[in-house]
Wavefront OBJ file of the C-alpha trace (Angstrom):
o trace
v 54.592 178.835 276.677
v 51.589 179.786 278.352
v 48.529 178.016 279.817
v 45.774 177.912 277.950
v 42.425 177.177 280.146
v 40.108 177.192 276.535
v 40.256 176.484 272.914
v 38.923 180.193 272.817
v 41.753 181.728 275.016
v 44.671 179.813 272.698
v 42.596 181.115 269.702
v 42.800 184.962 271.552
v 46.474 184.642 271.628
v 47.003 183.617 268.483
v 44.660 186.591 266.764
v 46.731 189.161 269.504
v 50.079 187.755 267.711
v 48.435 188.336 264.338
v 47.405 191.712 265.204
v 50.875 192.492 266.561
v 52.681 191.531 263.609
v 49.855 193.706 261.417
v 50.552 196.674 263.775
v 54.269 196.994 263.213
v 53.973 196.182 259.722
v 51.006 198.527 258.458
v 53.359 201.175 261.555
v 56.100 200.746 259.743
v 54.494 201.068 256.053
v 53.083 204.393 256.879
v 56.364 205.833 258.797
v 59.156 205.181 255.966
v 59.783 207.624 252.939
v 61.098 204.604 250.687
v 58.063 203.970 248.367
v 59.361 200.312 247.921
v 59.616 199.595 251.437
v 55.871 201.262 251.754
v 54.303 198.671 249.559
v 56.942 196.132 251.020
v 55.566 196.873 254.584
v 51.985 196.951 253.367
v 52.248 193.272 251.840
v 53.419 191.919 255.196
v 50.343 193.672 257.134
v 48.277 192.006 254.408
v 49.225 188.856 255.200
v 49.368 189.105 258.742
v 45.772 190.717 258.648
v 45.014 187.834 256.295
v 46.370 185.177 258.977
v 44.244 187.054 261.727
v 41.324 186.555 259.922
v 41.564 183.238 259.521
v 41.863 182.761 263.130
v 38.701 184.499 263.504
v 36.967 182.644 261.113
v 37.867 179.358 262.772
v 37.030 180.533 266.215
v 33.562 181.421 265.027
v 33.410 178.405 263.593
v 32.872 179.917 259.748
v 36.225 178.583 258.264
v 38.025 175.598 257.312
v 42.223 175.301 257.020
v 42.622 172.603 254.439
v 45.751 170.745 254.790
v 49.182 171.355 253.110
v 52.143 170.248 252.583
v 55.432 171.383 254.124
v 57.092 173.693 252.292
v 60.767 173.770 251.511
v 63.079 175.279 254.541
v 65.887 177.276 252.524
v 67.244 177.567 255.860
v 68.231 180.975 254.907
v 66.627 182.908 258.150
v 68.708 180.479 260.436
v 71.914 182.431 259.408
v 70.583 185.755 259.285
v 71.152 188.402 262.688
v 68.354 189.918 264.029
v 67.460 193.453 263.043
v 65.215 196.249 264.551
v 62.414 197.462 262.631
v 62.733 200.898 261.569
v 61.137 203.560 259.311
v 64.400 203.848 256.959
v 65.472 200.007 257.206
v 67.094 198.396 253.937
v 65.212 196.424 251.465
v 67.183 193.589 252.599
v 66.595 194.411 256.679
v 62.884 194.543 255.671
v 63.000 190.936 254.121
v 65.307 189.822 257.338
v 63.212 190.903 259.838
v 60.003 189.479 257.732
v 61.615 185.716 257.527
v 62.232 186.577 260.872
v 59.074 187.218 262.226
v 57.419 184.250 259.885
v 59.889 181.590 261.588
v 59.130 182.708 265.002
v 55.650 182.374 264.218
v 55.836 179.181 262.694
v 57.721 178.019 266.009
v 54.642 179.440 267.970
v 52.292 177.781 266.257
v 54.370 174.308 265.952
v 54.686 174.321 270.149
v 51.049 175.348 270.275
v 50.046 172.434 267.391
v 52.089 169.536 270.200
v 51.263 171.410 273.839
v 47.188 171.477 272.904
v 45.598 168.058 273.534
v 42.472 168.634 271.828
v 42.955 167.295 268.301
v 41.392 169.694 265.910
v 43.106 172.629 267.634
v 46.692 170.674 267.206
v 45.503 169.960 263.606
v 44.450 174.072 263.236
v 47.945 175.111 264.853
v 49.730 172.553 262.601
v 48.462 174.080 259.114
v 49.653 177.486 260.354
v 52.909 176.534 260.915
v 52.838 174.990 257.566
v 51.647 178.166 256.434
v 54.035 180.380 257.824
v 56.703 178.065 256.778
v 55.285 179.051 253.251
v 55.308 182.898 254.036
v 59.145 182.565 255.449
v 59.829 180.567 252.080
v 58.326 183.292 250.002
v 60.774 185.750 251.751
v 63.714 183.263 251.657
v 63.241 183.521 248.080
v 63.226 186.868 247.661
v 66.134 187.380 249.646
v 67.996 184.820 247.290
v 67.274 186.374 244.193
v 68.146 189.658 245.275
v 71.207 189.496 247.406
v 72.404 186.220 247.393
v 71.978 185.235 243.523
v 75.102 186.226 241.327
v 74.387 188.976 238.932
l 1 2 3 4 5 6 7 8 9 10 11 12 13 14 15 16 17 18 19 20 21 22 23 24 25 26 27 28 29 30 31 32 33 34 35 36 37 38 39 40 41 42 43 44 45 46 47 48 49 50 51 52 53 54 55 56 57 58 59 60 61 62 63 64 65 66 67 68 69 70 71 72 73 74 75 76 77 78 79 80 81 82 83 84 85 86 87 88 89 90 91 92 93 94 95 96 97 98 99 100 101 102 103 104 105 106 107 108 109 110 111 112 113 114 115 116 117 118 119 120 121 122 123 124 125 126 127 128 129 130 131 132 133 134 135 136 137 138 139 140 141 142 143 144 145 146 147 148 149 150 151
């Protein structure tokens, strides 16, 4: 974990992650032929562009992360192997790598919410991993219905 020598430099690192994740995403969405996967792909950079935003609006002070609950761990990603994003990945190695992604994020922003000593910021950090928990969920759900669900 890195050093953080400002609440603005931990809120920098956190929008560069976001941006990241909407990169490879919106890359991704544009590079594949599958139409589902498109709109797939597009979804994720949605959100990711959504969660960037967010951090944006906090760091300029112009937004508010009101508290939530913490949402249900299927556990699903846990047993999953990693895959490598690609143009012509599977509908199912598109939700992998998203519950993927969401749980590493929600780990990043769990260490950040109990390494940062200023309150607020630990409270900030704390929501988002309760929100990508929720994000992971959504894709743990997905996954369920569609390949692990009998028919």
């Amino acid at each position: 974990m890195e050093n953080f020598e400002s609440v603005d430099a931990v809120l920098d690192f956190a929008i560069l992650r976001e941006q990241e994740a909407f990169d490879l995403y919106h890359g991704l969405a544009s590079q594949t032929s599958d139409p589902k996967l498109a709109v797939l792909f597009t979804s994720f950079a949605k959100v990711e562009a959504g969660h960037k935003l967010k951090l944006e609006g906090i760091k300029e002070g112009t937004t508010y992360l009101p508290v939530r609950q913490n949402p249900v761990n299927l556990k699903i990603a846990d047993y999953l192997v990693e895959v490598e994003p690609s143009p012509d990945m599977s509908f199912q190695d598109a939700l992998v790598l998203a519950m993927k992604r969401e749980q590493a994020a929600n780990s990043l922003y769990t260490n950040l919410a109990a390494t940062i000593s200023e309150p607020l910021l630990a409270e900030l950090f704390s929501q988002l991993a309760k929100e990508e928990a929720a994000h992971k969920l959504r894709f743990e759900n997905l996954y369920e219905e569609n390949f692990l669900s009998e028919n």
